[in-house]
N, C-alpha and C positions, 0 to 999 in steps of 0.2 A: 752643140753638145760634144762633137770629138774632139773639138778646140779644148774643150774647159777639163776635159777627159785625160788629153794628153797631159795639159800644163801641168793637171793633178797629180798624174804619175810622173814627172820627172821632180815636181817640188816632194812629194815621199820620197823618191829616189836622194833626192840631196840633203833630207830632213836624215836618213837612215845613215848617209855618207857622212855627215856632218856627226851626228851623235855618238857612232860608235866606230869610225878612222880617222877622219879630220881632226876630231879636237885632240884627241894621242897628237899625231902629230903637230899640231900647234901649241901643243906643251914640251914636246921633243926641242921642236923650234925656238921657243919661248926659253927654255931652260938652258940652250946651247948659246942662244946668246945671250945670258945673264954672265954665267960662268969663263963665258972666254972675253966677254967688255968689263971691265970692273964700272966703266962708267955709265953703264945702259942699264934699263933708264935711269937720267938723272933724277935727284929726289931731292925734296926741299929739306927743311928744317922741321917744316909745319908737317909736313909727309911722314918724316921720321916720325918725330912725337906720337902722332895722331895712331900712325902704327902699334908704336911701344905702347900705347897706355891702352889700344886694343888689346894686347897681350896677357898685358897687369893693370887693371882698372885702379890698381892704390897707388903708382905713378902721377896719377893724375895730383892726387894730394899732395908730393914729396917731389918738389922741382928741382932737387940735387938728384936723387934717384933717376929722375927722368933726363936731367942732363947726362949724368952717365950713361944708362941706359941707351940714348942714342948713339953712342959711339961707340957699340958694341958692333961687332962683325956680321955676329947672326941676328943682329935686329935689322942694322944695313941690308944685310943681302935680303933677307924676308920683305922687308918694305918694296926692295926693288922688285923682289916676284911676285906680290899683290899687286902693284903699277904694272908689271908688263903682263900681269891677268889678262887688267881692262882693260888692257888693247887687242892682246892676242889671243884669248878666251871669249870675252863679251863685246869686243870693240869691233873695231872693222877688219882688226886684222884675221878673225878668225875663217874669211875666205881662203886665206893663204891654206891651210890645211888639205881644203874641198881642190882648192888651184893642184896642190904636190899631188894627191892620189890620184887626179884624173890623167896627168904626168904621165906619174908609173908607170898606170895603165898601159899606158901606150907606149912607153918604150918598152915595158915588160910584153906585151906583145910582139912587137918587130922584134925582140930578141929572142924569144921565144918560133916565131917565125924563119930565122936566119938559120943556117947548116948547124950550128955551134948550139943555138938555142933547142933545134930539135933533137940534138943527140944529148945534151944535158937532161929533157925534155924525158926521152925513150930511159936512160939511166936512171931518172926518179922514177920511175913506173916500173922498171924490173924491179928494184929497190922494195916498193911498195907488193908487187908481186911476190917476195918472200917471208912477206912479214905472216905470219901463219891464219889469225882472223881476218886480216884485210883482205888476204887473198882471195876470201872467198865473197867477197862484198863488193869488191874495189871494180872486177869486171863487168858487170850487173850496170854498176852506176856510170861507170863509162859509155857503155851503151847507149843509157837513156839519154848522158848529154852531149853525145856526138850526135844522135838523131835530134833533138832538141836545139843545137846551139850551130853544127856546122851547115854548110852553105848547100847542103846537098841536094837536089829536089827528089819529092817522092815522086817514084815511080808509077804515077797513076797513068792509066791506057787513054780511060773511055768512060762516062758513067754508065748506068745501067741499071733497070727496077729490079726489086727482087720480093720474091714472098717471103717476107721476114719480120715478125719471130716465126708467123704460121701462115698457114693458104688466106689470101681473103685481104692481107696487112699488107700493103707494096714497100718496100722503104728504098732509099735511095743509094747505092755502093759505088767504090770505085774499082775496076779493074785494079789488080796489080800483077797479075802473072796467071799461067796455067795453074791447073792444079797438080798434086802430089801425081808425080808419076805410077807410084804405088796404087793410086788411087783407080786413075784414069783407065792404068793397064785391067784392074781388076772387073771396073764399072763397064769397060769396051765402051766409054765414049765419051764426048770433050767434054772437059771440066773447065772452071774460070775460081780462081783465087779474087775474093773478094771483100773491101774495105766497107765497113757499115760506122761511117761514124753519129757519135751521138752528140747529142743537142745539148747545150750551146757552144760546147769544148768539143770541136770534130778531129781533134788530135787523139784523142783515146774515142774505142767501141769496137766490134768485135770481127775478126777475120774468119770468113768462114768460106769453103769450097761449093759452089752447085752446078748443077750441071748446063751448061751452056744456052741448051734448049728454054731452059727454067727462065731463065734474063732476058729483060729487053733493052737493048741501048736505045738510052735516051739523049736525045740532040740537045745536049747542053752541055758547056764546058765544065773542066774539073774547077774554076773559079765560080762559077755558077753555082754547082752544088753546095760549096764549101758557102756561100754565102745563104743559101735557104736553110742548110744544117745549122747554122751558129744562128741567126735572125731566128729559127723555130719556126720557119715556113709563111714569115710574114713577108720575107722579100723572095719575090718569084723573078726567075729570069722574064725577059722581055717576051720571048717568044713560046707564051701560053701552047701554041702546038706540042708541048715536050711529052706533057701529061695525057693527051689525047689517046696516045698509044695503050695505055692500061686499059682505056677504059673499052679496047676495040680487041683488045686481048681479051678480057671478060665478058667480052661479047661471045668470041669465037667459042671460049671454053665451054660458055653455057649452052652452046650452039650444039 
């Protein structure tokens, strides 16, 4: 299933590449060399014709018309850019397109990447930074795709159970820091900042403070978790002892 899953997603991914940049470009392609070969592609007699009297269907009656007609300029060149359609549009040529953008990509990258590319880089973004509504949008969404797209790892501790939403519901959180000092000073005692993600997208769910006491770390990795939150608690780590602990906590409480 993740085999057929994957394939799936990279053939939409070329279905989406292909439909709306690739075939631009393989008409960009296409059109650049019509215009700079006069000879590309060659075109018959029968090609011509068959063109023209697509054009003007009353050609086809009037074989002086039609002689003429082909040795028009603009029937010439039309005929040649319907022929280099069906190579370059419907033929085989039209991987060439999917070939140049995945290209780009990558040099646009490593240029991007390189001293010159990041100060170009920093220069479109003050740019965008003065424009009066962007400004106020454009920070937002940089956010969300720097945490989404760069290489950073989340800072998660430790997991840990917690009573959430209410007493009685245990869910699963990750550490990611103390709590608001504001908070801690006020409460006079340890706080834990913590990640509650939800099912089956553990990348979005709700960060909340409780107090230390409140938590019990549970012996299981931050991969661990992340795989029972997205599965919906069908796949458990190995070591069933994890859970154990809640249930000798709710012992003691009732105790």
């Amino acid at each position: 299933m993740p085999t057929v899953l994957t394939i799936w997603i990279f053939a939409q991914c070329y279905i989406f590449i292909h439909d709306n940049v690739s075939e631009h470009v393989n008409r960009g392609v296409m059109h650049l060399m019509v215009n700079t070969n006069d000879h590309y592609p060659r075109i018959s007699q029968e090609e011509l014709e068959a063109y023209a009297i697509s054009q003007k269907p009353e050609l086809k009656a009037d074989s002086v018309a039609l002689e003429q007609s082909i040795t028009d300029e603009e029937v010439i060149k039309g005929a040649r850019i319907e022929k280099a359609e069906k190579y370059w549009i419907d033929g085989p040529g039209q991987i060439t397109g999917f070939l140049v953008v995945f290209v780009g990509i990558c040099f646009l990258g490593a240029f991007l990447a390189s001293v010159v590319g990041r100060t170009l880089w920093h220069f479109v973004e003050n740019a965008f930074m003065n424009i009066p509504l962007i400004k106020k949008v454009y920070p937002y969404i940089k956010q969300v795709t720097d945490f989404m797209l760069t290489k950073k790892k989340l800072a998660f501790s430790k997991v840990v159970a917690i009573q959430y939403p209410r007493k009685g519901v245990w869910s699963l959180g990750m550490v990611t820091g103390a709590g608001l000092k504001k908070i801690v000073g006020q409460m006079e005692k340890e706080f834990l900042t913590v990640f509650v993600p939800t099912s089956p997208t553990p990348f979005t769910g709700y960060v909340i403070m409780t107090p230390k006491e409140e938590t019990i770390e549970i012996d299981m990795s931050i991969e661990e978790a992340l795989r029972f939150t997205i599965s919906g608690g069908v796949i458990t780590p190995s070591e069933h002892e994890a859970f154990q602990a809640l249930a000798n906590k709710e012992d003691d409480d009732d105790v």
